[in-house]
N, C-alpha and C positions, 0 to 999 in steps of 0.2 A: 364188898360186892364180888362177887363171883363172875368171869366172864367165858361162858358158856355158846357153843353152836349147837343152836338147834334141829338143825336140818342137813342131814349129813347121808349121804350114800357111799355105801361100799360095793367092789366088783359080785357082791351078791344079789344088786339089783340088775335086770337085764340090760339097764343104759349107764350102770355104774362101770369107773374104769380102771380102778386101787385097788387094791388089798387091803383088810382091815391096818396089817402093821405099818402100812405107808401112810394110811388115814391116820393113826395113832401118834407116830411121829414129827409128821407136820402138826397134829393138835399139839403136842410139847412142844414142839421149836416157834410154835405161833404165840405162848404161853396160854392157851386157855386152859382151865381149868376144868371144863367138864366139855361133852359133846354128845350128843345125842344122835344112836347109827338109827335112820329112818329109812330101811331098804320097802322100796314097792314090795309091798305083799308077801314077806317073807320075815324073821325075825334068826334068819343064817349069820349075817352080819353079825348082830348082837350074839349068839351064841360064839362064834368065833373070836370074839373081842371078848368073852370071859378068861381066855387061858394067855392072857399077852402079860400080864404083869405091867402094865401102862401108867404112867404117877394119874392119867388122865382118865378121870371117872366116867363110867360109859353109861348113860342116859338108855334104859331100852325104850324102842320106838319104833314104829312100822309107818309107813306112808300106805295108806290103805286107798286103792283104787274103787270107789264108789260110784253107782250108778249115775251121778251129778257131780260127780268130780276127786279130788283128793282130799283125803281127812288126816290128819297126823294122829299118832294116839301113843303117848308116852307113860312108861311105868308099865306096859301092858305087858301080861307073860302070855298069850296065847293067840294065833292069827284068824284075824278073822275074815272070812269070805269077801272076796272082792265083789261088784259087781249089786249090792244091794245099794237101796235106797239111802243118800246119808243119813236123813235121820235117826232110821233105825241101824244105822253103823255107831252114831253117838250113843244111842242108847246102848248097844253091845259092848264097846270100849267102857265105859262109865260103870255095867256093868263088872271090869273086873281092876275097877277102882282106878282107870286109867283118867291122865289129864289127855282134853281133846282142843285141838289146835286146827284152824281152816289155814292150810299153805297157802301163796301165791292165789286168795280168792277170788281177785279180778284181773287178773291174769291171762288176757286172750291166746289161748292157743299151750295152756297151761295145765288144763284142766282144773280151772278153778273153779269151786263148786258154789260158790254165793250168788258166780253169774246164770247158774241155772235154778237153784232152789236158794230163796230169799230169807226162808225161815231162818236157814243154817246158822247165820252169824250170831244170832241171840239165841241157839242151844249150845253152843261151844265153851272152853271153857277160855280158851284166848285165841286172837287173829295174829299170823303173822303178818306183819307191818311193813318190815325190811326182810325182803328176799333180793340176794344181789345178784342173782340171774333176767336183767332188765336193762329193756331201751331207752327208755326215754323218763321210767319211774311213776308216771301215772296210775298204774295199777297198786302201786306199797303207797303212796298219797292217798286213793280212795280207802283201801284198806287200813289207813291211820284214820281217816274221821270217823265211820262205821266201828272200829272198835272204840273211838271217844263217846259216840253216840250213846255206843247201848253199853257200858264202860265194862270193855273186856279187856282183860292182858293184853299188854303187847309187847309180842316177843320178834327175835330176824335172826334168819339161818342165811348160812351161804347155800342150799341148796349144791354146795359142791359134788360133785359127781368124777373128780378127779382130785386128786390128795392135793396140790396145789392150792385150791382156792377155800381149802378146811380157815374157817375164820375170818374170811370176809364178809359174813354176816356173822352177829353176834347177839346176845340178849347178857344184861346187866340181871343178875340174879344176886338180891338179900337173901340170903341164903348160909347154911352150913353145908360142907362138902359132901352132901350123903344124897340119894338119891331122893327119899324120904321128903326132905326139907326143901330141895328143889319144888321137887311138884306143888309140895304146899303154897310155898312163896310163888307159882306161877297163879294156883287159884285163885290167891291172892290178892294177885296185881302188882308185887314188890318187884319190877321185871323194867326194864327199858332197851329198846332197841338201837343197831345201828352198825354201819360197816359202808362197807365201799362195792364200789360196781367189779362183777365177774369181766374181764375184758372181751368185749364186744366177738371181736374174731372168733376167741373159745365160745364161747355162747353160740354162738351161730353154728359151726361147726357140729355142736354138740345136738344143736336142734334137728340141721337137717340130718345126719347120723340116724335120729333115732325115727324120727318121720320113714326113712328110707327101710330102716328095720319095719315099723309096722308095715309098710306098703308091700313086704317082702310076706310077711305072715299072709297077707290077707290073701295074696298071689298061691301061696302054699295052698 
């Protein structure tokens, strides 16, 4: 079993706070074996994590900003426009043979997108479960019976956004070390989640941070 983060940001996200090589080194010194860079709306990260020579295999992956919320889309080589419909974000990612993942879907104040469009969860190709950026865990609890329901992958990132908490979410991948074989084993279902909570204080921090950035744009 392969032990994998699937949700990972580097300072190529605007609320990211690492550098790819600090992202890359805490994934080795954490021992996971793969990590997947899921920068909002951009695939900078993953291009800059091809030239590190890392033993730790790098997952490409965008955290796509959709009209109802966040959609993950891994394996994906091209960005796609933020701002549309999820649906039709699933259908674009899937389009270029990507595996699609709902983040943190009920997730208040997350942009989880299952709490606005319902459909979502049964086009996906798996829910994350365990996302370790949480209060109290109710949101990764509802997102674990929803994907039992309608029996989709489940997978858990740390959602780290500082190299620090690389691995405090994790997903159990049957898998061989290739990027290939991952994805597969996610369609799958060959996948089990789990990890520990991001510490409260960072969290918070991180939130009102990025709160205070949008209020700033919108001021602009």
């Amino acid at each position: 079993m392969l032990r994998c983060d699937l949700h990972v940001h580097t300072d190529a996200s605007r609320d990211g706070e690492s550098t790819v090589d600090d992202i890359l080194r805490r994934a080795e010194a954490s021992g996971l074996d793969a990590i997947a860079i899921t920068d909002h709306d951009t695939l900078e990260g993953v291009a800059r994590a091809r030239s590190t020579g890392s033993r730790v295999l790098v997952i490409p992956g965008i955290e796509i900003s959709t009209r109802h919320g966040h959609l993950i889309a891994l394996g994906i080589t091209r960005p796609i426009p933020p701002g549309l419909d999820v649906m039709e974000t699933i259908a674009l990612a899937r389009d270029q043979g990507a595996v699609t993942i709902l983040p943190h879907p009920y997730h208040m104040w997350r942009h989880g997108a299952a709490r606005r469009a319902r459909k979502c969860p049964q086009a996906v190709d798996a829910i994350e479960v365990f996302n370790s950026r949480y209060i109290v865990g109710s949101a990764n609890r509802k997102a674990a019976r929803v994907a039992r329901k309608f029996r989709k992958s489940c997978v858990g990132g740390s959602d780290a956004h500082n190299a620090r908490f690389v691995g405090f979410g994790y997903t159990l991948v049957a898998a061989e070390l290739t990027v290939p074989s991952i994805l597969t084993a996610i369609r799958e279902g060959r996948t089990a989640a789990g990890g520990r909570m991001t510490p409260l204080r960072t969290y918070s921090r991180q939130t009102i941070r990025s709160a205070w950035k949008r209020v700033r744009r919108r001021i602009r």
